[in-house]
C-alpha positions in Angstrom: 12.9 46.7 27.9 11.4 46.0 24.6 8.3 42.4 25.5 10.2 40.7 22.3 13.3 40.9 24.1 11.6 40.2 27.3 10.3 36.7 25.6 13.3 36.1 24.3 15.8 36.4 27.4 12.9 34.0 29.3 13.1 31.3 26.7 16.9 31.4 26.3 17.2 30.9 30.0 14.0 28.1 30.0 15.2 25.4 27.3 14.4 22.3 26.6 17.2 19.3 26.5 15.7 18.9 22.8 16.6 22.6 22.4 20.1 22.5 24.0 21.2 19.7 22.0 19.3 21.1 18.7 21.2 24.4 19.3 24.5 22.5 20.2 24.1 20.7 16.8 23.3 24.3 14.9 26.5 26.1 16.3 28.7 23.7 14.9 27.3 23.3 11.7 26.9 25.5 8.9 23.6 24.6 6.9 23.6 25.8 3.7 25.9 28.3 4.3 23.9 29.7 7.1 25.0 31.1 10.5 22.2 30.2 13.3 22.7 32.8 16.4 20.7 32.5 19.1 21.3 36.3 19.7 19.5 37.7 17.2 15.6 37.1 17.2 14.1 36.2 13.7 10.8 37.1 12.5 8.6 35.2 10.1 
């Protein structure tokens, strides 16, 4: 398995409860128009 993946699985599975409810607040809002899935690593 890909180490991005890896690192992304472990801090999916680790969160926060300032994550949880930050990603709680993001699925059920669109901002700006945007979709935020937590599937789908993004890269800066």
């Amino acid at each position: 398995m890909n180490p991005v993946t890896q690192l992304c699985r472990l801090f999916h599975n680790n969160q926060t409860l300032s994550e949880r409810l930050l990603w709680d607040d993001l699925r059920r809002k669109n901002i700006n128009g945007r979709k935020f899935l937590r599937q789908y690593p993004s890269s800066w």
